[in-house]
MOPAC internal coordinates of N, CA, C and O (Angstrom, degrees):
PM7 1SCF
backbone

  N    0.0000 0     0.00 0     0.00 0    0    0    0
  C    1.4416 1     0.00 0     0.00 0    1    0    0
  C    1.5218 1   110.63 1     0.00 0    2    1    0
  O    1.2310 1   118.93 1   -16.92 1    3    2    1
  N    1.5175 1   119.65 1   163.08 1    3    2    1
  C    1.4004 1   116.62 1  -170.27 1    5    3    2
  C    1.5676 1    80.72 1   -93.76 1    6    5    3
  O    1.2310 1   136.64 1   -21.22 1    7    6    5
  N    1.4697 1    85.38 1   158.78 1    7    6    5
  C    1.9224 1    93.28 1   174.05 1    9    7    6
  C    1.4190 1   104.41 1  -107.88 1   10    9    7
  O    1.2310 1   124.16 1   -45.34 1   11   10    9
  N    1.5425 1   109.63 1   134.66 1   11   10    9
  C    1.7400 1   110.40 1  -168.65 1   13   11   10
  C    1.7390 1    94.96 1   123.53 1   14   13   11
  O    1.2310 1   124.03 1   124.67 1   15   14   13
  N    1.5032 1   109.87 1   -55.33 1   15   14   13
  C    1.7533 1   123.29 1  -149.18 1   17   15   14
  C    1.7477 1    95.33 1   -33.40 1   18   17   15
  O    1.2310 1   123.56 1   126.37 1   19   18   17
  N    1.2659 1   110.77 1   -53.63 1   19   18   17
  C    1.9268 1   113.86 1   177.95 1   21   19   18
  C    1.3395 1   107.40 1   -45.31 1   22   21   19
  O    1.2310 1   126.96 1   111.59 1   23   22   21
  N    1.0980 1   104.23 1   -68.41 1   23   22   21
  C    1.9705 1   107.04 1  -161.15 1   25   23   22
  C    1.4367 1    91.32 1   -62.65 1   26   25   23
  O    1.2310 1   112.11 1   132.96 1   27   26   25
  N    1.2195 1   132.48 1   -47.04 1   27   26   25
  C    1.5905 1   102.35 1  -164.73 1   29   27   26
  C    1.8200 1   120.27 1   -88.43 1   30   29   27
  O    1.2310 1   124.32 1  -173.07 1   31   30   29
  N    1.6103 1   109.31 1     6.93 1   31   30   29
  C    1.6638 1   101.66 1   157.82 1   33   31   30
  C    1.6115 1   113.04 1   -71.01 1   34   33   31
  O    1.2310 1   134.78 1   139.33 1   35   34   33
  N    1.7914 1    89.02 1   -40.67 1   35   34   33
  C    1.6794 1   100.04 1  -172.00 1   37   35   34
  C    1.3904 1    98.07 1   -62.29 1   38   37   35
  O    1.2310 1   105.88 1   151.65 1   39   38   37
  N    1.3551 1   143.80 1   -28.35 1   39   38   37
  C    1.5259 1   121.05 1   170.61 1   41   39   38
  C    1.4634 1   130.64 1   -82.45 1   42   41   39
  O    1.2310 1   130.46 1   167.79 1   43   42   41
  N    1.0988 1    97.43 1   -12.21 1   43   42   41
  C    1.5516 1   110.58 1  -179.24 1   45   43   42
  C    1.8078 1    96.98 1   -81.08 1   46   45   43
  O    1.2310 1   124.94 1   143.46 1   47   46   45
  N    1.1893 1   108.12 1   -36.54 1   47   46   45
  C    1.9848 1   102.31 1   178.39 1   49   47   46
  C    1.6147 1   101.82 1   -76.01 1   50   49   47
  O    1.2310 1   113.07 1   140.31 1   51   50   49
  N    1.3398 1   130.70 1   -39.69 1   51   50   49
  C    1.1242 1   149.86 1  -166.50 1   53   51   50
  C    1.6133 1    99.35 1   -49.80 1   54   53   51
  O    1.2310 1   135.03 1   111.52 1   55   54   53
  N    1.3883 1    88.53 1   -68.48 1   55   54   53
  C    1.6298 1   110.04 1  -176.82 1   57   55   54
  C    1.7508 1   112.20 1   -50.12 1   58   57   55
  O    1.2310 1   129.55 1   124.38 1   59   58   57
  N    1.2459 1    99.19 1   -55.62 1   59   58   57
  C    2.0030 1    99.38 1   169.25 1   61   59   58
  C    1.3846 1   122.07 1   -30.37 1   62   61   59
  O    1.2310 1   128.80 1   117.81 1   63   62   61
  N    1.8713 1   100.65 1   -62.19 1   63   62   61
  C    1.2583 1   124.43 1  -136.43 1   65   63   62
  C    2.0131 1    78.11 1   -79.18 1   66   65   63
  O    1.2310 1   116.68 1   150.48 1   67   66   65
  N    1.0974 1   123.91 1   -29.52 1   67   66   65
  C    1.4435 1   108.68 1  -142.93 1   69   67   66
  C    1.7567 1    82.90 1   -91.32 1   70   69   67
  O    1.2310 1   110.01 1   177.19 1   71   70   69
  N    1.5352 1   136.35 1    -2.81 1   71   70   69
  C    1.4130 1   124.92 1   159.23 1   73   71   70
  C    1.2390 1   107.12 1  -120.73 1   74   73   71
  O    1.2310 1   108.80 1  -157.82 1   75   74   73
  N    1.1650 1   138.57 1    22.18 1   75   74   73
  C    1.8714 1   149.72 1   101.66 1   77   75   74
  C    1.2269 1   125.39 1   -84.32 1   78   77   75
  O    1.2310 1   120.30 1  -104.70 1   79   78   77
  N    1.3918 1   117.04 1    75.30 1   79   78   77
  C    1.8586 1    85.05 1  -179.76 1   81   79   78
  C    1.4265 1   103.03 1  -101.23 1   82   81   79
  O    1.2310 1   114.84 1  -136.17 1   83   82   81
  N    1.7442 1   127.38 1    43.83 1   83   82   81
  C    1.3160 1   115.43 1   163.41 1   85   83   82
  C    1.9887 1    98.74 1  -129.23 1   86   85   83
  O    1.2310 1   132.57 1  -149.81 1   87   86   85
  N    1.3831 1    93.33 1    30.19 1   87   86   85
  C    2.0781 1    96.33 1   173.40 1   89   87   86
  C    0.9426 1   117.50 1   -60.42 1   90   89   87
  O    1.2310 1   117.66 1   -24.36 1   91   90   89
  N    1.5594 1   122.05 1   155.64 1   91   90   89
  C    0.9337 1   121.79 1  -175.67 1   93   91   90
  C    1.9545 1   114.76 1  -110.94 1   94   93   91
  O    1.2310 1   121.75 1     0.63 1   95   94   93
  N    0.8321 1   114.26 1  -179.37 1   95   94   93
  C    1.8247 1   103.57 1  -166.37 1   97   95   94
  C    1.9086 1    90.95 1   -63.58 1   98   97   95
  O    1.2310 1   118.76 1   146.31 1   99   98   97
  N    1.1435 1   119.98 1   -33.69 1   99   98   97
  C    0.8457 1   143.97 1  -155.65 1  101   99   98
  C    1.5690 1   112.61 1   -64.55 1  102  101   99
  O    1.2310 1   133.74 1   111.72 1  103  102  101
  N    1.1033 1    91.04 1   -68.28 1  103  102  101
  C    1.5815 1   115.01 1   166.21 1  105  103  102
  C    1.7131 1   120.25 1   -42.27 1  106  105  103
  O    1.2310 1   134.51 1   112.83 1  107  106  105
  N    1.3703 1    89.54 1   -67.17 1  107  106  105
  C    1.5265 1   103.14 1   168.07 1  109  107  106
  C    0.8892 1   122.88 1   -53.14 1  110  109  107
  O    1.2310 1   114.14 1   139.50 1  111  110  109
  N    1.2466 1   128.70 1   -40.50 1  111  110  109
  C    1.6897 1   131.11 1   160.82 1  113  111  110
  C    1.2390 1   116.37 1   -38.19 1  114  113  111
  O    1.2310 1   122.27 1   113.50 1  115  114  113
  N    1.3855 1   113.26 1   -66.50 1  115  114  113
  C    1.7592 1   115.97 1  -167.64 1  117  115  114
  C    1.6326 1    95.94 1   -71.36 1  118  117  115
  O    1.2310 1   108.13 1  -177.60 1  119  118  117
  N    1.3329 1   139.78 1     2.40 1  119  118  117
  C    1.6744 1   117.13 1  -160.24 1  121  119  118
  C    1.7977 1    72.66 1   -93.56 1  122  121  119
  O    1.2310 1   125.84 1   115.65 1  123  122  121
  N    1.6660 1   106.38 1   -64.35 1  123  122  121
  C    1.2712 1   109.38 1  -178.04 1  125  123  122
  C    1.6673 1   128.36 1   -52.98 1  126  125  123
  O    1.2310 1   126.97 1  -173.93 1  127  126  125
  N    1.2639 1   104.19 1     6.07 1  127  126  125
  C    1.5410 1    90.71 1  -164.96 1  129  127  126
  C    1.4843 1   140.91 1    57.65 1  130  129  127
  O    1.2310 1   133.56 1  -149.55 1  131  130  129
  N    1.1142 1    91.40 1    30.45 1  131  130  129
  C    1.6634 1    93.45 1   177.46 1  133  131  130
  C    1.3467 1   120.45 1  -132.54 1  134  133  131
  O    1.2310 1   118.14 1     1.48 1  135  134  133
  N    1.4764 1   121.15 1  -178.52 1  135  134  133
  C    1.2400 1    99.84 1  -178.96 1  137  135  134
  C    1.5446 1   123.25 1  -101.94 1  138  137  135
  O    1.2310 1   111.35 1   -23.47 1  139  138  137
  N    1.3084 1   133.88 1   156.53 1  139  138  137
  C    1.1106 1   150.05 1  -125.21 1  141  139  138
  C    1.8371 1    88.14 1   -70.79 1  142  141  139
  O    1.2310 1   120.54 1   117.85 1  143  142  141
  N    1.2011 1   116.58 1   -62.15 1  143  142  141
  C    1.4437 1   127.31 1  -178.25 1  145  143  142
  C    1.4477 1   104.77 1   -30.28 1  146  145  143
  O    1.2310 1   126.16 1   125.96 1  147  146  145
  N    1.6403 1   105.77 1   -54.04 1  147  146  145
  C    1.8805 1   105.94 1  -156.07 1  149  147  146
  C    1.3939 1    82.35 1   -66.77 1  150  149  147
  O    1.2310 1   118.68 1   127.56 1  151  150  149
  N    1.3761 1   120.13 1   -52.44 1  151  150  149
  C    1.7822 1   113.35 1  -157.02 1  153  151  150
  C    1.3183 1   102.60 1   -53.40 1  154  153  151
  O    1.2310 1   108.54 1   143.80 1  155  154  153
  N    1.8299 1   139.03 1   -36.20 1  155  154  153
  C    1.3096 1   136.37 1   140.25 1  157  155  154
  C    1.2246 1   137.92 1     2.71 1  158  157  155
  O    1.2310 1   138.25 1   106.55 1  159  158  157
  N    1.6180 1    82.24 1   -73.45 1  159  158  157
  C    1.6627 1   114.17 1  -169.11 1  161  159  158
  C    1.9544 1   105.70 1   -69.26 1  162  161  159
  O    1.2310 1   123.96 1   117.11 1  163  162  161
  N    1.5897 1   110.02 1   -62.89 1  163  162  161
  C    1.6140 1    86.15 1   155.81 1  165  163  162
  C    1.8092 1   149.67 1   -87.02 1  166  165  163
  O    1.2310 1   131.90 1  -166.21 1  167  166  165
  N    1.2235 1    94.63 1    13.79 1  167  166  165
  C    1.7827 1   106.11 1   178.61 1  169  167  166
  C    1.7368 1    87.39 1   -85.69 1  170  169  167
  O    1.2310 1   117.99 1   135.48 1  171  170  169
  N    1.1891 1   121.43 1   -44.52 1  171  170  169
  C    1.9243 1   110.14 1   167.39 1  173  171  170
  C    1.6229 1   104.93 1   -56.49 1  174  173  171
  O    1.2310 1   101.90 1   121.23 1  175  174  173
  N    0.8798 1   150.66 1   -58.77 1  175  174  173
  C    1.4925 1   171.75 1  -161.88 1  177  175  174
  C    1.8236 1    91.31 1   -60.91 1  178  177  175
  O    1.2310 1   123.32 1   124.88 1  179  178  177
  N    1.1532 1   111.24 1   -55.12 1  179  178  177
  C    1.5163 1   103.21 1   174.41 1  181  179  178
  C    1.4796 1   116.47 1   -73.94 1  182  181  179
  O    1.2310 1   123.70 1   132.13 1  183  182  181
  N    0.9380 1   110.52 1   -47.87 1  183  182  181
  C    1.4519 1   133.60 1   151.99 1  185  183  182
  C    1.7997 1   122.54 1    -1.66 1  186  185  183
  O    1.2310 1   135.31 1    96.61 1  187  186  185
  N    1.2363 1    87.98 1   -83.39 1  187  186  185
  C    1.0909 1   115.85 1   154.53 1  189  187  186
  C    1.9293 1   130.70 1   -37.09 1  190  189  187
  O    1.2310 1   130.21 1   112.74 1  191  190  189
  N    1.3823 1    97.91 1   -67.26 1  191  190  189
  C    1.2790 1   102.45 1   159.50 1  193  191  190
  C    1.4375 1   112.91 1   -73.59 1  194  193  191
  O    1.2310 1   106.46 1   176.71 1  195  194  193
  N    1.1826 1   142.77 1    -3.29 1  195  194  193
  C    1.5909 1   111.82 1   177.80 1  197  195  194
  C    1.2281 1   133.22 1   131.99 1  198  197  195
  O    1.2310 1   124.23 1   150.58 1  199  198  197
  N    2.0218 1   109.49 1   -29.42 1  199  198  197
  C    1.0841 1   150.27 1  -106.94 1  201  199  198
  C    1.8410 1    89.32 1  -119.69 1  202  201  199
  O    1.2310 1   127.04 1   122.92 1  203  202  201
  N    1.3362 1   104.07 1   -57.08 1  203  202  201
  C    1.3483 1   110.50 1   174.30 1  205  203  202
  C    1.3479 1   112.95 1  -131.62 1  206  205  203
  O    1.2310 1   123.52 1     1.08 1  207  206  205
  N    1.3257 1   110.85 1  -178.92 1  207  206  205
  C    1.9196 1   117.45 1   179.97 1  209  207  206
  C    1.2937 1   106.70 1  -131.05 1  210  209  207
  O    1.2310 1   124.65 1   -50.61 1  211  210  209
  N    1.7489 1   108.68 1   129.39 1  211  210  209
  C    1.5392 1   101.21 1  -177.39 1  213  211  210
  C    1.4094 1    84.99 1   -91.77 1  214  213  211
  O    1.2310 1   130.53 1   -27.88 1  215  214  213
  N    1.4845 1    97.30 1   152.12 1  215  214  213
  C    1.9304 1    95.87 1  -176.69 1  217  215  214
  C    1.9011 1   104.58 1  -130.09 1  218  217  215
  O    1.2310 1   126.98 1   179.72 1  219  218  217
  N    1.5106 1   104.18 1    -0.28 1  219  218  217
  C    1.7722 1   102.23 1  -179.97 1  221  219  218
  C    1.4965 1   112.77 1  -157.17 1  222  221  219
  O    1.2310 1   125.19 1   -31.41 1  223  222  221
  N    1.1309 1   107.64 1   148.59 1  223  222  221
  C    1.4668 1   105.18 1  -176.70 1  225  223  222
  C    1.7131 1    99.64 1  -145.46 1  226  225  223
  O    1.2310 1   113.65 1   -38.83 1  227  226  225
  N    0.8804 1   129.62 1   141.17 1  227  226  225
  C    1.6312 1   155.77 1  -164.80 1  229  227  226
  C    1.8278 1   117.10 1  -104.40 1  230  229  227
  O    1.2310 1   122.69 1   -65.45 1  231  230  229
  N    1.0175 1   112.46 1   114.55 1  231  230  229
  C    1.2864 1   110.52 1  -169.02 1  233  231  230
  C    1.6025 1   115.33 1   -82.09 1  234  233  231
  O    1.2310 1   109.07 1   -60.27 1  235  234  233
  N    1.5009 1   138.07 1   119.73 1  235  234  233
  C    1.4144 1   103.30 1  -164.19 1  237  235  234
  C    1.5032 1    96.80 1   -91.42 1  238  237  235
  O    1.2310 1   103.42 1   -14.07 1  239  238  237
  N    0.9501 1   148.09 1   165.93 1  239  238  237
  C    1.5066 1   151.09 1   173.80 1  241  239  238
  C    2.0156 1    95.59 1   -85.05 1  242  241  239
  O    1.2310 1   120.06 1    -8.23 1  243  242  241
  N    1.0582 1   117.49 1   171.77 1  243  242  241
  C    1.3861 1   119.79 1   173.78 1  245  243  242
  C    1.0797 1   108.10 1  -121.35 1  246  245  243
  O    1.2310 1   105.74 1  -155.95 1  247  246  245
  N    1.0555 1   144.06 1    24.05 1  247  246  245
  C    1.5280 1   144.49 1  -171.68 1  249  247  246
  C    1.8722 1    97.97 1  -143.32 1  250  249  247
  O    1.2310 1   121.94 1   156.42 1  251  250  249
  N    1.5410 1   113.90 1   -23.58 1  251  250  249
  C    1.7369 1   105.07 1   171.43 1  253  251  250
  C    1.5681 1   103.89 1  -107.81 1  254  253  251
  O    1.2310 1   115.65 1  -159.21 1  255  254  253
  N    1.3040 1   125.86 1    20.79 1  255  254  253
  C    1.2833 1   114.61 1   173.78 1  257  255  254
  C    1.6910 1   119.84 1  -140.60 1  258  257  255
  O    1.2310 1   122.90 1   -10.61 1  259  258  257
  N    1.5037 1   112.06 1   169.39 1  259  258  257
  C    1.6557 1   101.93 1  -161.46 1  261  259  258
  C    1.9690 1    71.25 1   -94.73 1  262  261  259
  O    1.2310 1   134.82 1     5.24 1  263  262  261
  N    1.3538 1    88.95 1  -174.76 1  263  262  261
  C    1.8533 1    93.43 1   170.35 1  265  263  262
  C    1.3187 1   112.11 1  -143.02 1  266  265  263
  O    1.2310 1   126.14 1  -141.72 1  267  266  265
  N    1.1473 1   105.81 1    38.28 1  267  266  265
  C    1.8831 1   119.03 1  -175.78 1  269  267  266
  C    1.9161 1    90.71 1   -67.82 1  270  269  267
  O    1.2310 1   132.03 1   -27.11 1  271  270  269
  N    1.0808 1    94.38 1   152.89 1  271  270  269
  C    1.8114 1    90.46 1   155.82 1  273  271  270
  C    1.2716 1   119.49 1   -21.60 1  274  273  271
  O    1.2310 1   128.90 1    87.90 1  275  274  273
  N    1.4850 1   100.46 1   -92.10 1  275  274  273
  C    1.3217 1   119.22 1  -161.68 1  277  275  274
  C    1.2840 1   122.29 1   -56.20 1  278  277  275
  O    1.2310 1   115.09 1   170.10 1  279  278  277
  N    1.8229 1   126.92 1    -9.90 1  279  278  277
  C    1.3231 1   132.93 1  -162.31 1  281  279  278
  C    1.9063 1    82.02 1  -127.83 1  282  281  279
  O    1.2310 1   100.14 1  -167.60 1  283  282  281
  N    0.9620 1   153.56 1    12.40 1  283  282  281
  C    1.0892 1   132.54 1  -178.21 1  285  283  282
  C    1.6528 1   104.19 1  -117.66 1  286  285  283
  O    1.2310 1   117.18 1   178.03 1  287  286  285
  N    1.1844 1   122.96 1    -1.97 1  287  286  285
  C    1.4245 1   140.22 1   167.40 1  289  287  286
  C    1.6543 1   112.04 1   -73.49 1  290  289  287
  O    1.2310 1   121.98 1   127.15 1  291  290  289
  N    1.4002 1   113.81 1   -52.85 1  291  290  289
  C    1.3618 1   128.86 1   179.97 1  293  291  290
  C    1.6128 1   116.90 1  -157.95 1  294  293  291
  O    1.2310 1   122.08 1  -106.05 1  295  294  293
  N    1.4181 1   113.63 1    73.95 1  295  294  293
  C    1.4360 1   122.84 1  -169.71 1  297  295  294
  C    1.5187 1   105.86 1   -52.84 1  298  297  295
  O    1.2310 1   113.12 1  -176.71 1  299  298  297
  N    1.6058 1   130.60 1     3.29 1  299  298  297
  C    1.1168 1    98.76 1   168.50 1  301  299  298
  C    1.5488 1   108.99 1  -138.58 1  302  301  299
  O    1.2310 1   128.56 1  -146.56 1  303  302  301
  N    1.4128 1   101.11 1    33.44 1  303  302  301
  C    1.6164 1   117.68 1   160.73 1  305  303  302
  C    1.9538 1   108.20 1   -43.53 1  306  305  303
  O    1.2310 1   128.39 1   138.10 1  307  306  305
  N    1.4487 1   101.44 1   -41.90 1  307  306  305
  C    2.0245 1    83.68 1  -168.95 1  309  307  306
  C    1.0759 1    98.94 1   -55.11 1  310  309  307
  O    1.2310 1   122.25 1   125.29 1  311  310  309
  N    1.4693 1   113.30 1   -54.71 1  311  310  309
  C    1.5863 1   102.82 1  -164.88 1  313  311  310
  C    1.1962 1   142.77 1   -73.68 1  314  313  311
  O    1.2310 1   123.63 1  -157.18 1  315  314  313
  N    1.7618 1   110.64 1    22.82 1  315  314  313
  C    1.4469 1   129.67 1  -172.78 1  317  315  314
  C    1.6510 1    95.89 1  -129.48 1  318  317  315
  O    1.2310 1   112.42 1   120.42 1  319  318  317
  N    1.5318 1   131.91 1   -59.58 1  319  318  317
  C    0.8553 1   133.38 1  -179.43 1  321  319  318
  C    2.2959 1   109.19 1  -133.24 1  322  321  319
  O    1.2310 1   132.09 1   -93.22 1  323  322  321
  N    1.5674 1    94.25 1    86.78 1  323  322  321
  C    1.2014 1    89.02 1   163.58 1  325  323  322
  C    1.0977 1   136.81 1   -62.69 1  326  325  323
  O    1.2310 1   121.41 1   -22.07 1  327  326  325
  N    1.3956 1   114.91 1   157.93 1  327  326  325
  C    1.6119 1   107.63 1  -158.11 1  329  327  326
  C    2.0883 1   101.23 1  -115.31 1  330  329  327
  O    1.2310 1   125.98 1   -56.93 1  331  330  329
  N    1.4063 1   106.10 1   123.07 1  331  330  329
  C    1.3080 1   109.21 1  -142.01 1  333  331  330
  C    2.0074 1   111.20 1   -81.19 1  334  333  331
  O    1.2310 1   132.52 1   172.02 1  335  334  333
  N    1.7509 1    93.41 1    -7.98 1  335  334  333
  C    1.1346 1    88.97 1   171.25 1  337  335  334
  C    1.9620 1   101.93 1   159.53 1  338  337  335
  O    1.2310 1   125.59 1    36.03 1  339  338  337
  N    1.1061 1   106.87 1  -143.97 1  339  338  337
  C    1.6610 1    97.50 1   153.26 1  341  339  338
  C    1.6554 1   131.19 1   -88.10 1  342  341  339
  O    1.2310 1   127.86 1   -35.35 1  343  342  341
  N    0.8642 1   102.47 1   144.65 1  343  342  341
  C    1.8789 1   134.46 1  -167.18 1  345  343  342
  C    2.1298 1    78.21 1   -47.10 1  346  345  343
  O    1.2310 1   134.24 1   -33.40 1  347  346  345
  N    1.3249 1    90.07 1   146.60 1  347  346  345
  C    1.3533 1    99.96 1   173.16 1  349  347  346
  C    1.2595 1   132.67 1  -106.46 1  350  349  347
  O    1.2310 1   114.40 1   -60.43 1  351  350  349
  N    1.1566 1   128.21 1   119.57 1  351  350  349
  C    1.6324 1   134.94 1  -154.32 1  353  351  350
  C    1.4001 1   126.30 1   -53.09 1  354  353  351
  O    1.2310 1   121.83 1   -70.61 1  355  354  353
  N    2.0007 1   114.09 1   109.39 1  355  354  353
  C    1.4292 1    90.86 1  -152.87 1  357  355  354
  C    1.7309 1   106.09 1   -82.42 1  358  357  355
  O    1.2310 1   120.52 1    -5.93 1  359  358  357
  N    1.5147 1   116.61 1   174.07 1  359  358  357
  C    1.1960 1   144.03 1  -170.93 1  361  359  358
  C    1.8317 1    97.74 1   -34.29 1  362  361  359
  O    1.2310 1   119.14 1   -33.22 1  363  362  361
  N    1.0732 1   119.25 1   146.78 1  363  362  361
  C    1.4812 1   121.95 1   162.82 1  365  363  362
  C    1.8742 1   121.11 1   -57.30 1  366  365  363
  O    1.2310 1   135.58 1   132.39 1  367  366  365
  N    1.5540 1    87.44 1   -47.61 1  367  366  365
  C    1.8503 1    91.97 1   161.03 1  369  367  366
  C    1.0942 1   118.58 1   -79.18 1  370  369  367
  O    1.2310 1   110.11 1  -152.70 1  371  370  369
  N    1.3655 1   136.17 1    27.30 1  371  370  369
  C    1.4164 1   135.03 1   179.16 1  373  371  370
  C    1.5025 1   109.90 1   -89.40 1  374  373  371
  O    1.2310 1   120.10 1   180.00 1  375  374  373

């Protein structure tokens, strides 16, 4: 593993949240480019440590929502930030 690789996602969310600190997983996803889950997967991870506070969670009903991946995270992500197609291929030196 690179040494650093942790601390510097956790600053890159750090850095968002502290000129959003009312984002949504959602949000943070598209600033960062990623997908909605990982931005999930470490806002728990900060979470966890201390770092941030999850403060709301949304109930989806099962009868008003699809449950694909991508729509069962935030069923009403299209209609705030549509999603334009597939993720774009990063750089070879990336």
């Amino acid at each position: 593993m690179i040494s650093g690789w942790k601390e510097e996602i956790q600053r890159d969310y750090l850095n968002f949240l502290r000129g959003h600190p009312k984002a949504t997983p959602c949000e943070l996803a598209m600033h960062l480019n990623l997908s909605e889950g990982c931005a999930i997967y470490w806002l728990t991870d900060l979470a966890r440590e201390g770092k941030v506070r999850i403060t709301g969670l949304e109930l989806v009903e099962e009868d008003t929502a699809s449950f694909e991946p991508q729509t069962a995270l935030t069923p009403q992500r299209a209609a705030v930030f549509p999603v334009p197609g597939p993720a774009p291929t990063p750089p070879e030196d990336y």
